[in-house]
ZAMARGU-4260 file (C-alpha; in steps of 0.2 Angstrom, whole numbers, plus 5000, padded with zeros to 4 digits):
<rodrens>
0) 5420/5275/5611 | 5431/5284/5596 | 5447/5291/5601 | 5451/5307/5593 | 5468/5312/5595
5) 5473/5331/5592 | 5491/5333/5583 | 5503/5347/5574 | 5506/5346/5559 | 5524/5350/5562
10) 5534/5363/5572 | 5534/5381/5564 | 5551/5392/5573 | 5557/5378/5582 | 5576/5371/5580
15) 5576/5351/5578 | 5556/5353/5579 | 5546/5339/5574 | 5545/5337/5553 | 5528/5332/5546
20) 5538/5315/5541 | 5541/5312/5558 | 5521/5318/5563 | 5515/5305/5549 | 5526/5290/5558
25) 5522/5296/5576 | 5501/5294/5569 | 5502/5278/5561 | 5511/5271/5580 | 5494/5280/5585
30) 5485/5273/5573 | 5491/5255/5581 | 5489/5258/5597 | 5469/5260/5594 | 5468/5280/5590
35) 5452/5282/5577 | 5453/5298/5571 | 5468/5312/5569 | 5461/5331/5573 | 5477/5341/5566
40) 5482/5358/5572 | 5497/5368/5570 | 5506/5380/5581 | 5513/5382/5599 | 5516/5397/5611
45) 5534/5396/5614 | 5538/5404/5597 | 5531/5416/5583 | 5520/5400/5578 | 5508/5406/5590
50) 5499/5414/5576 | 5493/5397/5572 | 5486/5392/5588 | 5472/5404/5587 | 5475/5411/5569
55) 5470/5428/5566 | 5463/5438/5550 | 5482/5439/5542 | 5484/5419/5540 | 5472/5414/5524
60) 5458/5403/5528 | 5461/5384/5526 | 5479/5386/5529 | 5481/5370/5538 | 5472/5359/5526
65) 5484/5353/5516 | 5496/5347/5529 | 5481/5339/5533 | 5475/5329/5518 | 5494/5325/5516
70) 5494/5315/5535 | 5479/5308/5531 | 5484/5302/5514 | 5498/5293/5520 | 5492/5287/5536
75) 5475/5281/5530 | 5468/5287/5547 | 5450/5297/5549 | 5457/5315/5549 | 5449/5333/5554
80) 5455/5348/5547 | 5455/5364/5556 | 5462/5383/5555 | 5453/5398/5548 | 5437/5389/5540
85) 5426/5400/5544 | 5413/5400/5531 | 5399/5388/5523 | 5406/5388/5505 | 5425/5383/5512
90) 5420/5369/5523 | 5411/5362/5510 | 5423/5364/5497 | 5435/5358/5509 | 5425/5340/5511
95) 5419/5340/5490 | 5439/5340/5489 | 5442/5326/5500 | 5455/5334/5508 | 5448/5328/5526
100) 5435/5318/5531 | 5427/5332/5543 | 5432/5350/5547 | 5428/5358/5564 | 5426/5377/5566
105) 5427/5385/5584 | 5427/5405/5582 | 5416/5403/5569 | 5403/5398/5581 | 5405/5412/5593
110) 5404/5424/5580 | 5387/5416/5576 | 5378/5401/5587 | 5366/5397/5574 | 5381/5395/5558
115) 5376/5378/5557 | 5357/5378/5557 | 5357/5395/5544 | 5370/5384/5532 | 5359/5368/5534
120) 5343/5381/5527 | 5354/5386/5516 | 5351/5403/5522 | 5372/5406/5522 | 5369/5424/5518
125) 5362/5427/5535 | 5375/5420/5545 | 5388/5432/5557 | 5404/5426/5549 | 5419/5426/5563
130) 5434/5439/5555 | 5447/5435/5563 | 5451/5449/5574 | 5456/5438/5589 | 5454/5452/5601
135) 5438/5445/5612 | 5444/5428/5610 | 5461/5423/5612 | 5466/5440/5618 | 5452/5441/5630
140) 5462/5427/5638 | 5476/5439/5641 | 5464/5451/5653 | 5463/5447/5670 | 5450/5458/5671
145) 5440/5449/5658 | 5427/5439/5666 | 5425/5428/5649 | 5428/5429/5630 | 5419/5440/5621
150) 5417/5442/5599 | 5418/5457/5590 | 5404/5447/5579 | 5392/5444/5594 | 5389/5453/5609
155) 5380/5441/5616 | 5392/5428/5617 | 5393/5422/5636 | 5378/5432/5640 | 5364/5423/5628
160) 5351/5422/5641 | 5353/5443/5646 | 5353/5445/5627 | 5340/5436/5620 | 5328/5445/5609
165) 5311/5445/5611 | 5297/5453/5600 | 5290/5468/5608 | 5272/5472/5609 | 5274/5491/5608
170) 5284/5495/5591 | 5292/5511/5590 | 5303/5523/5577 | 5319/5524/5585 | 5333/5534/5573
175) 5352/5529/5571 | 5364/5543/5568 | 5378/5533/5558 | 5377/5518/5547 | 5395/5511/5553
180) 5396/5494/5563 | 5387/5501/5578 | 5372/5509/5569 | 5370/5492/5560 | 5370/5480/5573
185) 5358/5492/5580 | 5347/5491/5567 | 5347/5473/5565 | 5343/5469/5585 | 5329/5482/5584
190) 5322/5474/5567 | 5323/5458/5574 | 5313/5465/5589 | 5302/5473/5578 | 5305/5491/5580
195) 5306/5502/5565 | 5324/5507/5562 | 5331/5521/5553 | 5346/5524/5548 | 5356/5540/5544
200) 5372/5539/5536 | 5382/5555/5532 | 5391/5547/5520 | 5387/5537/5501 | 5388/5524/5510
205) 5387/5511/5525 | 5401/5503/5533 | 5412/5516/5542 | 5428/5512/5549 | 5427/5493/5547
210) 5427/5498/5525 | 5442/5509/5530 | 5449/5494/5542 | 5446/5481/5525 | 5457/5493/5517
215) 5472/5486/5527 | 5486/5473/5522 | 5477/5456/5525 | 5459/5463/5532 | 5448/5463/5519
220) 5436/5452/5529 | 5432/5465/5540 | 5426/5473/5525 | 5417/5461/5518 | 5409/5457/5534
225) 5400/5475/5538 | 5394/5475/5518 | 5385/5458/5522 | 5378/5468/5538 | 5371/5484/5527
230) 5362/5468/5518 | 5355/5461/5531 | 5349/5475/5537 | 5340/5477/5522 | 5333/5462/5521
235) 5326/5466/5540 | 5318/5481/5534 | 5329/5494/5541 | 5329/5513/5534 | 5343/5515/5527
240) 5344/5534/5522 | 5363/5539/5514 | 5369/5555/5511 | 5359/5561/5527 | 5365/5569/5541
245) 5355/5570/5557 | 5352/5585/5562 | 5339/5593/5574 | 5327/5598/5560 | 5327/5580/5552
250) 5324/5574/5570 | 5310/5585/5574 | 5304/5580/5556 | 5303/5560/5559 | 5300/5561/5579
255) 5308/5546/5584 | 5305/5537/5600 | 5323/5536/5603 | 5338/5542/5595 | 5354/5532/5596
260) 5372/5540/5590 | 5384/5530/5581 | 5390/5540/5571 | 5409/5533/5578 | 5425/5543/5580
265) 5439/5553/5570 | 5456/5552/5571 | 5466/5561/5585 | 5478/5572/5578 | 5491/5577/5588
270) 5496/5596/5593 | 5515/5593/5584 | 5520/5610/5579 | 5518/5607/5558 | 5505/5596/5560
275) 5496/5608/5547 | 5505/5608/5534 | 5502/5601/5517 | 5513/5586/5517 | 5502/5580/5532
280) 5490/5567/5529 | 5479/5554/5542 | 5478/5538/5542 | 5460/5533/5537 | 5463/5546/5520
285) 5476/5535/5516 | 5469/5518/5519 | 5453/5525/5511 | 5463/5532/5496 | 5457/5549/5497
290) 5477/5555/5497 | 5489/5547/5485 | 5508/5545/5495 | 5524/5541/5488 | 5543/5544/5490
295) 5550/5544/5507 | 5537/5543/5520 | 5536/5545/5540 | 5521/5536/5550 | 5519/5546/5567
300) 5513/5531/5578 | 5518/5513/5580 | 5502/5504/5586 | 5488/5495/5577 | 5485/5509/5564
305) 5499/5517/5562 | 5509/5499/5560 | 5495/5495/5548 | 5495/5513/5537 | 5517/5508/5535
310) 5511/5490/5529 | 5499/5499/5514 | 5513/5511/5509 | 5527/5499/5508 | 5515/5488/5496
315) 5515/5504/5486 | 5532/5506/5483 | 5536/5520/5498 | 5549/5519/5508 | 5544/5519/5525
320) 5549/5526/5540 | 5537/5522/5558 | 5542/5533/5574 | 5534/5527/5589 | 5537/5536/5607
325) 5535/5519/5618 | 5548/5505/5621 | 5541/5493/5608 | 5528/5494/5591 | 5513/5486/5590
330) 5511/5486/5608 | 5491/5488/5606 | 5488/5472/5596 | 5486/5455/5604 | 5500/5438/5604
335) 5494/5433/5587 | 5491/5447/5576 | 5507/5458/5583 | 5517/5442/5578 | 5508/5442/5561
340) 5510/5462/5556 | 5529/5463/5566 | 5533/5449/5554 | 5527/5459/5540 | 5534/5476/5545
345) 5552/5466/5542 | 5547/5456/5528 | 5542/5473/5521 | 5557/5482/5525 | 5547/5497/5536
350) 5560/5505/5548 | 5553/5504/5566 | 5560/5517/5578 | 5555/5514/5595 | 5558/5529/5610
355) 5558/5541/5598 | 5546/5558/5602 | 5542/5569/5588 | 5545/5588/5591 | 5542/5596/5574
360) 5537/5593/5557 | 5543/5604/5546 | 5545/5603/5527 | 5556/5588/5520 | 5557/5581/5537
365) 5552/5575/5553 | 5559/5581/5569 | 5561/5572/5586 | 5571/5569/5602 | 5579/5551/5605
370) 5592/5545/5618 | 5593/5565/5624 | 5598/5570/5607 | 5589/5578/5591 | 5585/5567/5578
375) 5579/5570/5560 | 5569/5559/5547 | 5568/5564/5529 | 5552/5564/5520 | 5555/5565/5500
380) 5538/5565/5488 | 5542/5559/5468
</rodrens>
């Protein structure tokens, strides 16, 4: 029986931690003692180095590797390598390199059970790659009220036996209002069912909010992942109808046996006194690049989007200022990714203002109440 025993590399954030010197000596003692083969990780969770335990989007895939090949050279031990090798091409590249002796993916196979049968076809262009969002995964850890994980990727994961598609015997049109995320996993599952699927996307395109998601520091996965959906759902023989809009005619025209509505959400605006004004933009115009923005810039929120919006205008040049009402930022993100983007936001030199409510915006500035008294943030444009 081989002995596989899982390692860090070294210790990220951790005073007098373990150097990768010391992890090398520690592995050939293993080595000794009768371990076969070294499966090296990296991270912890008493630190910011929980972003490598389970590594989100923001960490590039592969980022392990190296440290990797490194132990293995200079222990001459069988080593895995692990960490964000989420695709086909990586792992193989990965191996051609002889970096490692074998890599092992995890998420990877909850985004999609059958990654290793579709790569062994070669059909690599039909398989559900895993994007690193961490929310159903390692987050869903963090819900009590979770039952199990779930994937962003995979809906079925955990619940394969309620989910399984089967080929119906009485085809029928079913129209899909929206041709983001939604509308495209609907299409797909009904294809693969053998319904006719149509779908109808306003837009010049499909994709929706996970392009305008791609659009953000680090996540261009997510928008490369819903273009290799609008392909697949292609391939399958779904609709695809751009530049349409459902309306009641259209649907009296076609007479679908169903109609499903994606057609997904808009962003809340706020009722702030000035929120009309000209020097008022939203997020997904920005991150979509409909509005240039430059100068002196005030992001009204702190979570996810708003957290994300400050990242793209700091790579930009603007100086940013975020106001958010709760206690801390990035409170709607899980462990990993809110250490990622709070690293970021420092890194980037965002000012973060925490238990600040905006009152007004008015011209050249934003207007808010914190600690009982009136506060006010500039915004210049070049």
């Amino acid at each position: 029986m081989p002995l596989f025993m899982r390692i860090d590399a070294h210790d990220d954030y951790l005073e007098g931690g373990l150097t990768i010197e010391e992890v090398i000596e520690f592995c050939k003692l293993a080595g000794e003692a009768g371990v076969d083969v070294l499966d090296v990780s990296r991270g912890n969770i008493i630190s910011a180095a929980t972003k490598y335990e389970v590594p989100p989007i923001d960490i590039p895939r592969g980022f392990n590797i190296d440290n990797a090949a490194r132990i293995r050279k200079e222990t001459g031990m069988l080593t895995i390598g692990v960490g964000r090798i989420n695709t086909a091409e990586l792992a193989e590249q990965i191996l051609e390199e002889d970096k490692v002796d074998m890599v092992v993916m995890g998420r990877a196979q909850l985004a999609d059970s059958q990654f290793c049968n579709k790569a062994k076809a070669g059909n690599v262009e039909d398989i559900d790659y895993c994007v690193g969002c961490d929310q159903g995964c390692l987050d869903g850890f963090a819900d009590e009220n979770c039952p199990q994980i779930t994937c962003l990727r995979n809906p079925a994961v955990g619940r394969e036996a309620e989910c399984k598609i089967t080929r119906t015997e009485k085809p029928e049109t079913v129209l899909i209002a929206g041709g983001g995320i939604a509308g495209l996993e609907a299409a797909i599952i009904l294809r693969q069912r053998g319904h006719k699927a149509i779908i109808c996307e306003a837009s010049d395109k499909v994709g929706g909010q996970f392009l305008t998601a791609g659009e953000a520091p680090r996540k261009a996965e997510m928008k490369e992942a819903v273009i290799a959906m609008g392909k697949k759902a292609e391939r399958l023989g779904a609709d695809i109808r751009l530049n349409t809009p459902v309306t009641k005619e259209l649907i009296a025209e076609i007479k679908p046996h169903t109609v499903f509505n994606a057609i997904g959400a808009e962003p809340l605006i706020p009722g702030i006194p000035g929120a009309d004004l000209a020097c008022v933009v939203n997020s997904h115009d920005v991150l979509n690049g409909k509005v240039n923005v430059s100068g002196n810039v005030v992001v009204i929120g702190g979570g996810m989007v708003g957290m994300e919006v400050a990242e793209y205008l700091a790579e930009r040049g603007c100086k940013v200022t975020d106001l958010e009402m709760m206690k801390e930022y990035c409170a709607d993100m899980g462990m990993a990714r809110k250490a990622c983007v709070m690293e970021s936001i420092a890194l980037a030199g965002i000012e973060a203002v925490t238990e600040v409510t905006v009152t007004a915006i008015k011209e050249g500035k934003v207007v808010g109440q914190k600690d009982g008294a009136e506060v006010e943030y500039l915004v210049i444009t070049q």
